[in-house]
Backbone bond lengths (Angstrom), bond angles and torsions (degrees), N, CA, C in turn:
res aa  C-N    CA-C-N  psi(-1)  N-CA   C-N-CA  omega(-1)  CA-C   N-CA-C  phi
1 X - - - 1.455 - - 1.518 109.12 -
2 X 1.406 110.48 144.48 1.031 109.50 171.44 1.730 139.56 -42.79
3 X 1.486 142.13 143.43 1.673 114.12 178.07 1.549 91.16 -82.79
4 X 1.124 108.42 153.32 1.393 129.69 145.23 1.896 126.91 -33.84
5 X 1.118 92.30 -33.52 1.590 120.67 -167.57 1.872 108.91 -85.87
6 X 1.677 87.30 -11.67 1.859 83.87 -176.67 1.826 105.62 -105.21
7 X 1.560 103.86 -3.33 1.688 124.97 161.30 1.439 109.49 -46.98
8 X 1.488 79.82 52.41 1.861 101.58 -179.65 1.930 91.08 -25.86
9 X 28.942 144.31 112.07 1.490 157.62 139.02 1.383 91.54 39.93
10 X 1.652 108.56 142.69 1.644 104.85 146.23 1.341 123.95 -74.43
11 X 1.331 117.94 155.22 1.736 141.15 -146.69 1.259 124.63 -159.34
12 X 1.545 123.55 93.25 1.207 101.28 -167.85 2.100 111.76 -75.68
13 X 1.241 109.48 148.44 1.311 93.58 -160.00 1.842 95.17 -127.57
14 X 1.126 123.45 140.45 1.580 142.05 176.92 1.285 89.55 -64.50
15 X 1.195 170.84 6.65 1.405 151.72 -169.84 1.496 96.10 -124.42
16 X 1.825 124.82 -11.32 1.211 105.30 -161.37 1.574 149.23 -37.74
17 X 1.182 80.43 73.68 1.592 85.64 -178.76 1.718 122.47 -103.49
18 X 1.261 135.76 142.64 1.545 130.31 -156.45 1.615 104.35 -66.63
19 X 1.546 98.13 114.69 1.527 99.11 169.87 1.573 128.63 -106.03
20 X 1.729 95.93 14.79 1.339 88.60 -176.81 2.083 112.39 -109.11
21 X 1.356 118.58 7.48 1.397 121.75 137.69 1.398 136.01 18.50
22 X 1.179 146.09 160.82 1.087 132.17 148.39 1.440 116.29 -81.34
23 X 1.096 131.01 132.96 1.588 127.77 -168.61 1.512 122.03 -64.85
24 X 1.439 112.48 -42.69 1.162 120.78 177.81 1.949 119.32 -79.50
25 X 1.396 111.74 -1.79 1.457 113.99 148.77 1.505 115.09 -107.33
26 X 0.911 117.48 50.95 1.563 136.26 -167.99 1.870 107.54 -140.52
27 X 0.915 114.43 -11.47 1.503 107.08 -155.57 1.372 134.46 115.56
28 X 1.430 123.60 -179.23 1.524 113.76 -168.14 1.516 94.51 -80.38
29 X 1.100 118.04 157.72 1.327 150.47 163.34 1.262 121.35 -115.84
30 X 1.878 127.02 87.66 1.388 133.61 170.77 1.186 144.49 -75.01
31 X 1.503 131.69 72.25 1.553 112.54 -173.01 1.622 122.53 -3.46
32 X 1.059 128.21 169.32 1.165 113.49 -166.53 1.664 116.54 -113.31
33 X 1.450 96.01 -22.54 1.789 121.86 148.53 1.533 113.95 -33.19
34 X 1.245 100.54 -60.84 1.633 110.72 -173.85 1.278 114.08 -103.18
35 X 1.369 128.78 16.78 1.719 127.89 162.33 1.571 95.35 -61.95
36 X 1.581 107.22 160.43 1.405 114.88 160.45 1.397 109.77 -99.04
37 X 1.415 103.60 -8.74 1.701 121.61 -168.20 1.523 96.47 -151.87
38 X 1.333 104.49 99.55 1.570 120.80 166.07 1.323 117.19 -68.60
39 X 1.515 123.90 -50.81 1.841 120.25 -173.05 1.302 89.07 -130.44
40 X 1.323 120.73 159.89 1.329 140.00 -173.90 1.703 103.27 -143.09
41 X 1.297 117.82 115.47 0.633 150.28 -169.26 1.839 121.02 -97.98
42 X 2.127 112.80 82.60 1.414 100.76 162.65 1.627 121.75 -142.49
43 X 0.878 99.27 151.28 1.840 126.15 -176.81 1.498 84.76 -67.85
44 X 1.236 91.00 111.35 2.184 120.11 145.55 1.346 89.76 -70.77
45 X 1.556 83.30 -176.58 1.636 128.27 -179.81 1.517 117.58 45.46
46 X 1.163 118.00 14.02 1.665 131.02 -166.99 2.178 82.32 -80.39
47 X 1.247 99.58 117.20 1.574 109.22 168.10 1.495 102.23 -130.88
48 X 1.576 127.33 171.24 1.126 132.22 166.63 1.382 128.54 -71.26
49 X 1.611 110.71 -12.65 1.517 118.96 156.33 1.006 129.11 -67.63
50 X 1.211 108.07 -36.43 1.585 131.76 -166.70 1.654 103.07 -42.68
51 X 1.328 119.07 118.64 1.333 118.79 170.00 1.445 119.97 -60.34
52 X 1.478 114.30 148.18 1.264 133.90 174.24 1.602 117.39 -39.53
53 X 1.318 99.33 -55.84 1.508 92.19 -177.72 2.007 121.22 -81.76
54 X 1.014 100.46 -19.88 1.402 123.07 162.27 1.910 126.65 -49.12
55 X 1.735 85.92 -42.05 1.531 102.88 -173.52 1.459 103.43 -78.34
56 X 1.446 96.93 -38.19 1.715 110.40 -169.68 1.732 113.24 -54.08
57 X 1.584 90.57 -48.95 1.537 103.72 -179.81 1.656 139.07 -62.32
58 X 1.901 88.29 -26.22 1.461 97.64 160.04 1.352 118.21 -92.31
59 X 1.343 127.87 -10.52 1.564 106.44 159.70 1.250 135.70 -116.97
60 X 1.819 106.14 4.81 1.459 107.66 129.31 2.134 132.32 -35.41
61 X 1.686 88.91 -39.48 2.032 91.89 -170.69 1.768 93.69 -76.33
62 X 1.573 108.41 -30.24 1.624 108.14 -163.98 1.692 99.99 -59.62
63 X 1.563 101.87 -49.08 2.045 125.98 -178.22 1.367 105.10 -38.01
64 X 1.613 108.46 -40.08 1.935 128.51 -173.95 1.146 94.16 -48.17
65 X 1.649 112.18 -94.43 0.956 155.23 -138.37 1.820 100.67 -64.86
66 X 1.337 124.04 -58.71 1.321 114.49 168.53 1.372 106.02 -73.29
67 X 1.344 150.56 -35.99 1.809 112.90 156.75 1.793 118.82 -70.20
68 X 0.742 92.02 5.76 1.995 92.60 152.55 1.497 130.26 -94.20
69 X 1.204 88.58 -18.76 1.712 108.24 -176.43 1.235 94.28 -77.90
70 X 1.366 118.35 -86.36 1.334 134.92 -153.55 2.093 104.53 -57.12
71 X 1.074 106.92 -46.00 1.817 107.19 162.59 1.130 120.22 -57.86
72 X 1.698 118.35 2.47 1.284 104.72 174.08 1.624 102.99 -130.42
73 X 1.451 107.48 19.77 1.356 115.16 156.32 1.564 105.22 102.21
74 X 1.428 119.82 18.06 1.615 106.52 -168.56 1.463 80.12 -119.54
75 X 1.862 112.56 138.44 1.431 115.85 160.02 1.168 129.83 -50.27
76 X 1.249 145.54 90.91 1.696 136.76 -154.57 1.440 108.50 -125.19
77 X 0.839 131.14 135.82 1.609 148.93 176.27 1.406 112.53 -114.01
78 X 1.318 112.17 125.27 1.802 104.88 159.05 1.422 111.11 -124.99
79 X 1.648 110.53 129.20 1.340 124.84 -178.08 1.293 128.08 -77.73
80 X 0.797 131.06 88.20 1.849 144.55 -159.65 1.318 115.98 -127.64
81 X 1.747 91.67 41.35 1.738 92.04 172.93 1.909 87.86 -103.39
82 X 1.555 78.79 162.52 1.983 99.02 -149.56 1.248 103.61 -100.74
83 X 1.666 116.87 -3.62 1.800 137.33 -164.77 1.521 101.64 -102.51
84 X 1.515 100.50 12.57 1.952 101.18 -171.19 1.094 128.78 -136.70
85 X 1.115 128.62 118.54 1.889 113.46 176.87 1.418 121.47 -51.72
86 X 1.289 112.85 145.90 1.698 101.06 165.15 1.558 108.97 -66.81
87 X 1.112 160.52 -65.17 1.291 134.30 149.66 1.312 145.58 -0.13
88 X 1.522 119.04 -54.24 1.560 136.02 144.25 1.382 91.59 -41.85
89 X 1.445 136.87 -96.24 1.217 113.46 -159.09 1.216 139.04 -86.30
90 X 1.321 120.77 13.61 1.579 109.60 142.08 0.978 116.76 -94.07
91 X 1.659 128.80 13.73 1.754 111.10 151.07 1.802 111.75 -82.37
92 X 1.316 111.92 -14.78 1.340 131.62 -167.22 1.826 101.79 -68.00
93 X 1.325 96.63 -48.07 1.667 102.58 -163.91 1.748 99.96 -93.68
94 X 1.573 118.87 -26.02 0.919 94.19 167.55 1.401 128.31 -80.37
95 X 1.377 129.28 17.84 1.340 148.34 151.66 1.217 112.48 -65.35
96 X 1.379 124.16 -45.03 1.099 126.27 -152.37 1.588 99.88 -82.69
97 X 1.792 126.64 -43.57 0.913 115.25 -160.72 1.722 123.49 145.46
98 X 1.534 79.70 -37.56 1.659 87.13 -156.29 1.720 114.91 -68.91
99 X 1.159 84.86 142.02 1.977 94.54 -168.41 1.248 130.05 -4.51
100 X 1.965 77.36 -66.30 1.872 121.98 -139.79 1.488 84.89 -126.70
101 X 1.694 114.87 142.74 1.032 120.53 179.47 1.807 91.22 -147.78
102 X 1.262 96.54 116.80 1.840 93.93 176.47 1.571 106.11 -133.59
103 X 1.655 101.61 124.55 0.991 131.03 -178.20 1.475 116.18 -95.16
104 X 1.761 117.39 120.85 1.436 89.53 175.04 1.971 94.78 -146.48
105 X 0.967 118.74 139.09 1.368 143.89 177.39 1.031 124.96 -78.60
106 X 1.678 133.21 164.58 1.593 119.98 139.41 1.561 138.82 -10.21
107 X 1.399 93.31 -74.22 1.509 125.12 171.10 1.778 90.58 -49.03
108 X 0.844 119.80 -74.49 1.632 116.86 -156.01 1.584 84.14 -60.95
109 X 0.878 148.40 -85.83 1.335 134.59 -145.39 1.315 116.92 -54.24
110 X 1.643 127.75 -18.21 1.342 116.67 176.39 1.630 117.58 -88.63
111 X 1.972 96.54 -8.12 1.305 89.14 -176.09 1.527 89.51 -115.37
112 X 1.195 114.91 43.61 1.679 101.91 159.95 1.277 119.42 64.06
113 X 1.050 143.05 9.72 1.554 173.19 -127.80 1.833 121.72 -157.83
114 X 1.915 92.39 154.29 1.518 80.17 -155.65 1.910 74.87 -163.00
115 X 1.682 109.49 141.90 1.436 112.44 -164.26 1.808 88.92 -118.50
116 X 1.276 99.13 136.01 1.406 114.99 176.58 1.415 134.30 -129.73
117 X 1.418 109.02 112.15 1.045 115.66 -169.55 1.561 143.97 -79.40
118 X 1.311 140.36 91.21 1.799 126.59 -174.31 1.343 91.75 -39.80
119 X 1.496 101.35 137.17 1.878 101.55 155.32 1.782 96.14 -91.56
120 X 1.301 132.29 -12.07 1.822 118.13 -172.79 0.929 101.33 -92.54
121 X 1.675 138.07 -8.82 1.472 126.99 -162.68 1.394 100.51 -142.07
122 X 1.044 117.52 -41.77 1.585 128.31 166.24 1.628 97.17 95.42
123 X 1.507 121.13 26.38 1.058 98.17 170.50 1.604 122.59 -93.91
124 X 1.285 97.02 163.97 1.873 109.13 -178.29 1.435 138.18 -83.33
125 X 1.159 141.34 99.24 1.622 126.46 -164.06 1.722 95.04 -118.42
126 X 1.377 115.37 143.88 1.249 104.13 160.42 1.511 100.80 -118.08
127 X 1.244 115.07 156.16 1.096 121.63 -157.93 1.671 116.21 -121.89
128 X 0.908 129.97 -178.68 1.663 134.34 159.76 1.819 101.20 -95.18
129 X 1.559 121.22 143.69 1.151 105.64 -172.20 2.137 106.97 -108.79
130 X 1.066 93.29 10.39 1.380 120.14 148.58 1.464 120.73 -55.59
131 X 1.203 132.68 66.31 1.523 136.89 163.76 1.251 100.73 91.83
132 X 1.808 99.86 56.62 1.463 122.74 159.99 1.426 112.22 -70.19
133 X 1.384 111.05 -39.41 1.255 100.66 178.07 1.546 142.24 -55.65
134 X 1.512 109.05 -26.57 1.457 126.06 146.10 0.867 113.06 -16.62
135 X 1.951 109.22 -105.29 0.684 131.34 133.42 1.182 127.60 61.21
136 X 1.331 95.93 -109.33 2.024 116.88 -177.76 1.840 95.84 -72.93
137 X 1.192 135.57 -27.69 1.238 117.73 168.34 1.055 124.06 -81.09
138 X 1.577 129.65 -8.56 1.300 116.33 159.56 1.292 132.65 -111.45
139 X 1.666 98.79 29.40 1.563 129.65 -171.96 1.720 88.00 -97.58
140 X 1.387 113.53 -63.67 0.986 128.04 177.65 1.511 118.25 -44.10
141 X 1.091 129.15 -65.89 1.641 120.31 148.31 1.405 132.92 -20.94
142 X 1.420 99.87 -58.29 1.336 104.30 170.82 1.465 123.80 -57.92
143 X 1.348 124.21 -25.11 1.286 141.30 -156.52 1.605 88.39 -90.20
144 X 1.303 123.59 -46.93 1.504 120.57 -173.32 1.328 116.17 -74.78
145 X 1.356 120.74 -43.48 1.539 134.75 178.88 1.785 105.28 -72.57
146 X 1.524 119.75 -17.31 1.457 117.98 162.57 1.701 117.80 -72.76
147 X 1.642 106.42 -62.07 1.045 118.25 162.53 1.868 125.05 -48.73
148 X 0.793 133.60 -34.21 1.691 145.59 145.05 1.792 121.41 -44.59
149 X 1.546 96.41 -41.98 1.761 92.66 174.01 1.342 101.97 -83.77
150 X 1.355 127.12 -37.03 1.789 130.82 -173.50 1.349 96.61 -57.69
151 X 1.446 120.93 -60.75 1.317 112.55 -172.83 1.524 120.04 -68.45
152 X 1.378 138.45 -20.74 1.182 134.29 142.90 0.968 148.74 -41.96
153 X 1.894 115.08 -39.53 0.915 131.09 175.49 1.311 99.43 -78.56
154 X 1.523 153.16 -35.76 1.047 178.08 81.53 1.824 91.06 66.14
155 X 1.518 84.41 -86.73 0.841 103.65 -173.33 1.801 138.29 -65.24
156 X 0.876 94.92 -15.27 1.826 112.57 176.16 1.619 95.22 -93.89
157 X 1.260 143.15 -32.84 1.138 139.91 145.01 1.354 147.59 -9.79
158 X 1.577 95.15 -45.84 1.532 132.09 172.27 1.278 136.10 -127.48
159 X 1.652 97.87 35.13 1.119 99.29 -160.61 1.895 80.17 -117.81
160 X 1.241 111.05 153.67 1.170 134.14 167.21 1.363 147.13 -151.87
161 X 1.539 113.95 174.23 2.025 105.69 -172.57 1.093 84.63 -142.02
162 X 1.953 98.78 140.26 1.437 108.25 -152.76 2.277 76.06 -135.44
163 X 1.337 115.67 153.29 1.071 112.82 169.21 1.305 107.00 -119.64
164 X 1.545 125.30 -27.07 1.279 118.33 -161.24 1.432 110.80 -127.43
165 X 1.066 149.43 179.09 1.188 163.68 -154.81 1.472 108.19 -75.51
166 X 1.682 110.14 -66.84 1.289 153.89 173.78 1.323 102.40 -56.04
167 X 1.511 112.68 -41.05 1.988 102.37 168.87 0.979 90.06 -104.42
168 X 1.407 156.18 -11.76 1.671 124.80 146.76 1.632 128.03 -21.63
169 X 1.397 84.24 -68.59 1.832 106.94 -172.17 1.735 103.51 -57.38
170 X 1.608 106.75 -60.26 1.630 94.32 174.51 1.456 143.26 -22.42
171 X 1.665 80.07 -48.13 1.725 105.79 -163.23 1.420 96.20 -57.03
172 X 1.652 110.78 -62.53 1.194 129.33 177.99 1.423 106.04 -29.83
173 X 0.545 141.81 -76.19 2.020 148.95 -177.37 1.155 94.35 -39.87
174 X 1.162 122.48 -45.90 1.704 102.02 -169.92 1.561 106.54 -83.52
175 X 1.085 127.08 11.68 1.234 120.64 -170.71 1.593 138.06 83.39
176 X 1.763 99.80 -3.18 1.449 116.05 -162.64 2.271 95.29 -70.98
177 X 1.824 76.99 163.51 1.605 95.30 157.58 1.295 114.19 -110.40
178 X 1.483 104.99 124.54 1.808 104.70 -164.08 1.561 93.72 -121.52
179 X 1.845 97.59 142.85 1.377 103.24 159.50 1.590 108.35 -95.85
180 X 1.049 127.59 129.65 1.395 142.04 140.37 1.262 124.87 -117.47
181 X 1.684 101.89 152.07 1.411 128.38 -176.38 1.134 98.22 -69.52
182 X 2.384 107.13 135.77 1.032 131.74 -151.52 1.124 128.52 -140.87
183 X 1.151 144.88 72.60 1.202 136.47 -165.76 1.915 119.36 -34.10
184 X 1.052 110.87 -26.94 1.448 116.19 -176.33 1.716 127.95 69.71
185 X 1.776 98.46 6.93 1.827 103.41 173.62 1.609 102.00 -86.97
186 X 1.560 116.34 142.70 1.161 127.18 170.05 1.621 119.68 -51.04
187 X 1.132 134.97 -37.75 1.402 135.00 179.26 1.746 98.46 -67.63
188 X 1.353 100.12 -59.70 2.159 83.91 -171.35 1.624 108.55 -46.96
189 X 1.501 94.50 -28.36 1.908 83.65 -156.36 1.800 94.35 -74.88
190 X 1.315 122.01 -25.34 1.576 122.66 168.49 1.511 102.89 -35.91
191 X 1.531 94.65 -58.40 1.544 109.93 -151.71 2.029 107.67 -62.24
192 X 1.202 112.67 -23.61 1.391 135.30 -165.86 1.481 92.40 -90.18
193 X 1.398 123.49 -27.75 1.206 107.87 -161.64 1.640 93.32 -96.57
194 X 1.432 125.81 -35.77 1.447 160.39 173.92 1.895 95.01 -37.86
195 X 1.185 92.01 -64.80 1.615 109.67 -174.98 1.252 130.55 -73.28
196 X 0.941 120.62 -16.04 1.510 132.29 -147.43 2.159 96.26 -126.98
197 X 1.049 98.69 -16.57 1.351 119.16 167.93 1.727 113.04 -63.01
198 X 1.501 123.78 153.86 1.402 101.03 -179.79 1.922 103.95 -175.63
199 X 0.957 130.54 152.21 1.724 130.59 -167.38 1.629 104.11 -47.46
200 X 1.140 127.55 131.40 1.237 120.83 157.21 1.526 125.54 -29.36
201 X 0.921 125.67 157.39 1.835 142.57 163.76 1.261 133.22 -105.34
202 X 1.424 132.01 71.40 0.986 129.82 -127.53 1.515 101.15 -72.47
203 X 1.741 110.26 -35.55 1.490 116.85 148.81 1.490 142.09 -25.98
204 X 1.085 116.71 -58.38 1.297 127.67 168.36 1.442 131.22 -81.03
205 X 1.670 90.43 -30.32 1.673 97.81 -161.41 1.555 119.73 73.22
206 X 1.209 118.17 26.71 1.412 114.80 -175.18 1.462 101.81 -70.11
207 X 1.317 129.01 145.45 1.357 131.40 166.42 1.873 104.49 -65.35
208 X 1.540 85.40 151.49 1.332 90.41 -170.42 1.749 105.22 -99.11
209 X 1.625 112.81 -23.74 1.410 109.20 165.62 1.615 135.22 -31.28
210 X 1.001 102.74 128.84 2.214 110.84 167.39 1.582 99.51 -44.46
211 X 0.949 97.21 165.49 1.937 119.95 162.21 1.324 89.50 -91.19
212 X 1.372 96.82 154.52 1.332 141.82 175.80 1.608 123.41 -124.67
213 X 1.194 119.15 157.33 1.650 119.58 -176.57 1.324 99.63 -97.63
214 X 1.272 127.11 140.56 1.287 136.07 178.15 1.354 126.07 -141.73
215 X 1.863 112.84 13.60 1.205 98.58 149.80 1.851 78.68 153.57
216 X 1.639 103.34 143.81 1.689 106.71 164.13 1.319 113.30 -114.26
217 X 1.589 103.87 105.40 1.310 118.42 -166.20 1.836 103.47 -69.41
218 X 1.883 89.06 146.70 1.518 88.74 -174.25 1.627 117.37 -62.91
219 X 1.341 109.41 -42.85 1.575 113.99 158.36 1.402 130.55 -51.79
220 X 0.633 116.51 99.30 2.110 127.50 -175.11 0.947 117.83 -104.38
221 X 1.787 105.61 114.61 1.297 104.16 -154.43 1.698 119.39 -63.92
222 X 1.150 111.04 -21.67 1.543 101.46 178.41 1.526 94.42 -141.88
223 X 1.356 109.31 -155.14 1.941 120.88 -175.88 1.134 93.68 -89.04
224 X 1.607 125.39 149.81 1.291 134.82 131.35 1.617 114.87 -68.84
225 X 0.903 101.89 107.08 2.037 95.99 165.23 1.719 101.02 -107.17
226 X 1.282 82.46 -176.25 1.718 121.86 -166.06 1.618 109.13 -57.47
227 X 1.239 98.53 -23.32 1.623 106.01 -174.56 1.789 100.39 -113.80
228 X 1.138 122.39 8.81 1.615 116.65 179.00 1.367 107.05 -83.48
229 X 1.288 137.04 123.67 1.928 150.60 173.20 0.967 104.97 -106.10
230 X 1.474 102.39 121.88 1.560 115.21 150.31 1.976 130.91 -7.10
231 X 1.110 115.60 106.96 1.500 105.21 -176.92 1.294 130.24 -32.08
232 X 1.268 113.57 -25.42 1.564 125.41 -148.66 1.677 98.31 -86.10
233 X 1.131 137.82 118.67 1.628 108.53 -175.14 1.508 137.17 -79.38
234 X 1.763 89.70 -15.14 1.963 79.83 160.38 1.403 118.08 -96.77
235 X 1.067 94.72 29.38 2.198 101.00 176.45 1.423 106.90 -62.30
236 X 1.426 108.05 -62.89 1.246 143.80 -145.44 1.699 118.19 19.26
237 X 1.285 112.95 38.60 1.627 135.93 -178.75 1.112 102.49 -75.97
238 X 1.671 143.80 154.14 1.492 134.83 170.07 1.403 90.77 -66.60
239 X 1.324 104.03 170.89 1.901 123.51 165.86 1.571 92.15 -80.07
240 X 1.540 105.95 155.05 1.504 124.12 160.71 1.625 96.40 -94.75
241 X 1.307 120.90 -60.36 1.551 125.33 -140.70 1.560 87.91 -169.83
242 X 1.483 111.44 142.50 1.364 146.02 153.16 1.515 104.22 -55.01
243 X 1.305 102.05 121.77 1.866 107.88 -174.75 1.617 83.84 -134.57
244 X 1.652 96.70 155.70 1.954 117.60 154.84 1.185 91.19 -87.02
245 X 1.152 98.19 148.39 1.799 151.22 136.85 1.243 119.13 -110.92
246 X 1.570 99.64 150.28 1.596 104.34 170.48 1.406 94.18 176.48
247 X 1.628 102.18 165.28 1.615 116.97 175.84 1.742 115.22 -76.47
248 X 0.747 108.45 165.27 1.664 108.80 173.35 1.743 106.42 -120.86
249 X 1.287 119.18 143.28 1.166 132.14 -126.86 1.924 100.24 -139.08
C-alpha cells in the first residue's frame, strides 16, 4: 500500500472572512510540496479613497516581500489585481488551496508586520516581517508534517479486517477500509461489487454503491493459509492475498 508520506496575536484583518470552518468544505487543500503557489500574497485596506501615495506604499512592501519570498526558494504570488476585494480574494485562494495566505495592510506596513494565514487550520499569526523568510519555510513544513499526521491518523482509523461476509457488509456501513481475503479472479470481484451493493437510506444517506478493490497492500495484515476462502460466499476459491475494499464516496 501506498505511504501516506508520498501524498505528494489578535489582528483585525480586511479579508475578514471565517477561518475557523471545516477545511475540506472550504475548498482545496494543497500539501505544500505540491502547491504551484505556496503563499499568496495580498494588500488590505486598498479603498477608493485611499490616497495615491498611500496605495503605492502598500504594494510597494507586498512587491518586497514576494521577491523575498521567492529568492529564498518559497513559490509566492502577490495578488494585485485592482477588480477585487481583499476579501474576494482570500475567499478566492482559499478555494484554490494554497498553503500560505499573507495578509498585510496599512497598519502592518508601518509596524513592520505581516498576518499569516494556515489554509488547513485557518489559524492566524502575525508576524514581524523581519526574517519572514524563515519563517514561512518552516510554517510551510509544518503545514505538511501536520497535514501527513491528519491524514494518517485518518487513515489507520478506518482501516479494517473483515473475515466474513456479514463483517464485510457491516464494515461497509460504517464507512471503513477493509482488508479481506481474495481470490483475485475478475468475475468474484464483479460479484462482490454486485452484492455488496444495496437500496439507498433515505435516513442515513448511506450510498447505495458495491465495494470496490482498491489496492493489495504490500503489508498483509495477517497469513493466508491453506484453509483461508475468498470473502465472497459463493466463491468458495482459496484467497491469494488480503486486498481493500471500500465504497467510493
Amino acid at each position: 500500500m501506498l505511504r501516506v508520506s508520498e501524498f505528494l496575536g489578535s489582528h483585525h484583518s480586511d479579508c475578514g472572512s471565517n477561518d475557523n470552518g471545516s477545511w475540506d468544505n472550504q475548498g482545496l487543500v494543497l500539501p505544500p510540496r505540491v502547491a504551484s503557489i505556496q503563499a499568496v500574497i495580498i494588500p488590505c485596506s486598498l479603498t477608493a479613497s485611499l490616497p495615491e501615495a498611500e496605495k503605492s506604499k502598500l504594494l510597494d512592501k507586498c512587491i518586497e516581500l514576494e521577491d523575498r519570498l521567492k529568492a529564498s526558494g518559497v513559490r509566492a504570488k502577490g495578488d494585485f489585481r485592482d477588480n477585487y476585494s481583499p476579501g474576494w480574494k482570500c475567499n478566492y485562494w482559499k478555494l484554490k488551496g494554497v498553503p500560505l495566505r499573507i495578509e498585510v495592510g496599512l497598519r502592518d506596513v508601518k509596524a513592520e508586520q505581516a498576518i499569516v494565514v494556515r489554509r488547513d487550520t485557518g489559524d492566524k499569526h502575525t508576524i514581524q516581517q523581519a526574517g519572514i523568510e524563515e519563517y514561512i519555510q518552516e510554517t510551510l513544513e509544518r503545514v505538511h508534517t501536520d497535514m501527513y499526521d491528519r491524514a494518517k491518523k485518518e487513515m489507520e482509523a478506518n482501516l479494517a479486517v473483515a473475515h466474513t461476509w456479514s463483517e464485510f457488509n457491516a464494515m461497509l456501513d460504517k464507512q471503513k477500509i477493509i482488508h479481506v481475503p481474495f481470490c483475485g479472479e475478475g468475475p468474484c470481484e464483479g460479484n462482490i461489487e454486485k452484492d455488496s451493493a444495496r437500496d439507498q437510506d433515505l435516513e442515513s444517506g448511506a450510498p447505495s454503491m458495491g465495494a470496490k478493490s482498491l489496492c493489495i497492500p504490500f503489508d498483509q495484515p495477517m497469513e493466508i493459509t491453506a484453509d483461508t476462502k475468498c470473502v465472497h460466499p459463493q466463491c468458495g476459491n482459496a484467497a491469494k492475498f488480503y486486498t481493500l475494499f471500500g465504497r467510493s464516496y
